[in-house]
N, C-alpha and C positions, 0 to 999 in steps of 0.2 A: 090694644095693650100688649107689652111686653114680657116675656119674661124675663130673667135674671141671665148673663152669661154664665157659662159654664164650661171649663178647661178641663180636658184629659189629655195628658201630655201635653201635646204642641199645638193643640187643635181647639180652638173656642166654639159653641155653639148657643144657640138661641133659638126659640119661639116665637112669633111675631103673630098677633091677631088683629087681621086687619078691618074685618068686619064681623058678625055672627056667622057667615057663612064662608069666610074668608082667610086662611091662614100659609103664612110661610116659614119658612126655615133659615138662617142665616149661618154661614161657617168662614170662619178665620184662620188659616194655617200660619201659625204666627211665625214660622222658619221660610216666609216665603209671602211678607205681605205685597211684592208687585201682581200675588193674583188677586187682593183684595175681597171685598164680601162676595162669597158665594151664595146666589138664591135658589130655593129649592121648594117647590110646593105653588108654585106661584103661574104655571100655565107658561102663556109664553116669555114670563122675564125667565126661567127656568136658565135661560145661558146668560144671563146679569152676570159679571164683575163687574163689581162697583169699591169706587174709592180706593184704587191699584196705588200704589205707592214703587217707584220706579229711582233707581240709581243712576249715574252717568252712563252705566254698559249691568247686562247683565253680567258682569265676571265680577262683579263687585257684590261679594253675596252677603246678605243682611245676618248678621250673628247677631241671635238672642240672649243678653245678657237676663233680663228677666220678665218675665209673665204674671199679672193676674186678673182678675176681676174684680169690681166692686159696684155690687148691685146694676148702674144699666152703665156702668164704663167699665171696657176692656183696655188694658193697660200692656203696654210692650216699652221696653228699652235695648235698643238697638246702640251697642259703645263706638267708641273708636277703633277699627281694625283697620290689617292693609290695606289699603286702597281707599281708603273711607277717614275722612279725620272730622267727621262730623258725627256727633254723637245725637243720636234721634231719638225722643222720646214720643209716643203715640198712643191716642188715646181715640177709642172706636166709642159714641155714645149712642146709645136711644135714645131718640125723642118723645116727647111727649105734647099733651097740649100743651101742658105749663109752659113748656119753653116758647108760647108765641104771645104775643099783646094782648092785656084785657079784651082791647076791643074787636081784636079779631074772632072770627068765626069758628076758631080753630076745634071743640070740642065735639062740632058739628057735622065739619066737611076734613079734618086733618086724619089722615090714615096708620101714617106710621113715617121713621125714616133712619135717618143715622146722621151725627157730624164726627167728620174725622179730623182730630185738634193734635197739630207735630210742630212740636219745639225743639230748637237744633241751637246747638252750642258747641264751641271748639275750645280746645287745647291752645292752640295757635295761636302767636301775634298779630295774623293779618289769616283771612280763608274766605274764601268765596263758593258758598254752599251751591249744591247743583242737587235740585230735587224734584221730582213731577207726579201726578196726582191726578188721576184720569180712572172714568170708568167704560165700560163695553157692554152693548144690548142691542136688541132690537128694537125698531122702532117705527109703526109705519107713516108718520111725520115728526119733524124736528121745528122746534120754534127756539128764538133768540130774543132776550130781552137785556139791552144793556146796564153796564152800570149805573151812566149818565143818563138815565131814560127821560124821557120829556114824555111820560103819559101812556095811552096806550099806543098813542102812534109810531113811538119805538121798539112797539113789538114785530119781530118781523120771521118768517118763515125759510127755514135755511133749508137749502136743494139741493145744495153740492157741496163739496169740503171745505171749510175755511180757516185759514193760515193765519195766525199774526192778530186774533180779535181779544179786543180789549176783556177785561173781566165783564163777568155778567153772572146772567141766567139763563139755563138751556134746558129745556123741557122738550120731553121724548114721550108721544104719544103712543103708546104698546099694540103694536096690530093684533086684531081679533077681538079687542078688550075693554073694558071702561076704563082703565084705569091709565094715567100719567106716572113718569116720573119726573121732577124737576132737580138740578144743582145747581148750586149755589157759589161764586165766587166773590173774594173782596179785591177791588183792585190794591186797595193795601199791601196785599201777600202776594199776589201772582202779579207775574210782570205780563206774560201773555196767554192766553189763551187756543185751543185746535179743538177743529171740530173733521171728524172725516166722517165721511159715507161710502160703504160698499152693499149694494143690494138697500138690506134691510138694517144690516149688522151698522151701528155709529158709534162711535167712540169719542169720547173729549180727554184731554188732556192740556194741564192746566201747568205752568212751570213758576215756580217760587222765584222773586227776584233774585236778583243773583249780585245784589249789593254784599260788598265786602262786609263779613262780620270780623270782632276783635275777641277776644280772648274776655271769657265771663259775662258777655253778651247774650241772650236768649232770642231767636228768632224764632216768629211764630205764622202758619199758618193755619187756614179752614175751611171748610169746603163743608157746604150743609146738602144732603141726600134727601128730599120727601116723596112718599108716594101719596098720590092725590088723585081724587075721582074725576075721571074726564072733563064731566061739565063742569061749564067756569072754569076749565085750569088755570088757563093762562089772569085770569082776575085775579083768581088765585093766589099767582104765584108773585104778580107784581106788587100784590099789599103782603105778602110775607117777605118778600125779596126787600122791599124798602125799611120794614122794620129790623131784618136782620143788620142790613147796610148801617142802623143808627146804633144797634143794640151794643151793650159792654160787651166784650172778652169774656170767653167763658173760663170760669176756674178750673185747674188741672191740679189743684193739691186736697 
């Protein structure tokens, strides 16, 4: 279970209980969301940024028009400024079980997680948004499961960096630990997908189509975040992965 967000100044935090014996910390610097969630308490995800949110160039720097929380969504609006003609809206949620299928297992085996929901709209008669969405950990295996999956047979175990892969599911097994993380993309929203490896440290990053929006248009993306207990992950991950793939839009008002 969760607690509730909580904003002093610029800075969101949270509570995360992920089992009786098991708790982590979450932080948000909302003037600087390409560090994304910071974990804390949590062993070796301890250097986690998760769900970075990333500009054309870092010189293009995020101004916060406004901040708040409501219950398990933290809410940011990011306007129009130089460099920037796309106006971002973002919302950080906790998960919970509810958010997965009757008939999944999820009350059982689901831990905790985050989705990060960015809606982008323009001023403009014609813009071609540039936006990317990637998190950083360690990990001492990395598994892929695609979109188009045929089964489990489409699961497959990634060793080296990969360039140009289609949306998917990427599950990061935490060295020392029982525990997974997995993310979640929709080929809907991202046109491509990266995965790189140095050492231990992997990173993904995920880039938003970059189809022309129009003026009073709302473009959206998502990217779901779970942490999940070793065994079984990857079963795991491919019957929550599939139901996410069918599920509605989640509301953002």
């Amino acid at each position: 279970m969760a607690s509730d967000w909580r904003i002093i100044e610029q800075t969101a935090s949270l509570n995360v209980e992920l089992s009786k014996n098991q708790q982590f910390s979450a932080e948000v610097d909302l003037l600087s969301p390409q560090r994304g969630i910071s974990i804390r308490g949590l062993g070796n995800a301890d250097d986690c940024k998760l769900l970075r949110l990333q500009n054309a160039s870092d010189e293009q720097r995020w101004q916060l028009r406004e901040r708040y929380a409501r219950g398990r969504d933290l809410i940011a609006v990011y306007p129009h400024s130089t460099g920037r003609e796309i106006e971002t809206c973002v919302y950080w949620r906790v998960l919970s079980a509810d958010d997965f299928s009757p008939e999944a297992d999820a009350p059982e085996v689901f831990l905790g997680g985050f989705d990060i929901i960015v809606s982008l709209q323009t001023d403009l008669p014609h813009d071609a948004p540039y936006l990317k969405i990637g998190s950083q950990l360690s990990a001492a295996e990395l598994w892929r499961l695609p979109a188009s999956g045929e089964g489990s047979e489409a699961i497959c175990q990634i060793t080296s960096s990969e360039m140009n892969v289609a949306a998917g599911a990427v599950v990061f097994r935490l060295p020392s630990s029982q525990l997974s993380y997995a993310e979640f993309t929709h080929p809907a929203s991202v046109s491509q997908s990266c995965v790189t490896t140095q050492g231990q440290t992997r990173r993904t990053e995920y880039l938003l189509s970059e189809d022309a929006m129009e003026k009073g248009v709302i473009r959206q993306i998502r990217i779901r975040g779970l942490w999940l207990p070793r065994q079984h992950d990857l079963k795991l991950v491919q019957q929550y992965y599939e139901h996410w793939l069918t599920s509605e839009p989640p509301l953002t008002v």
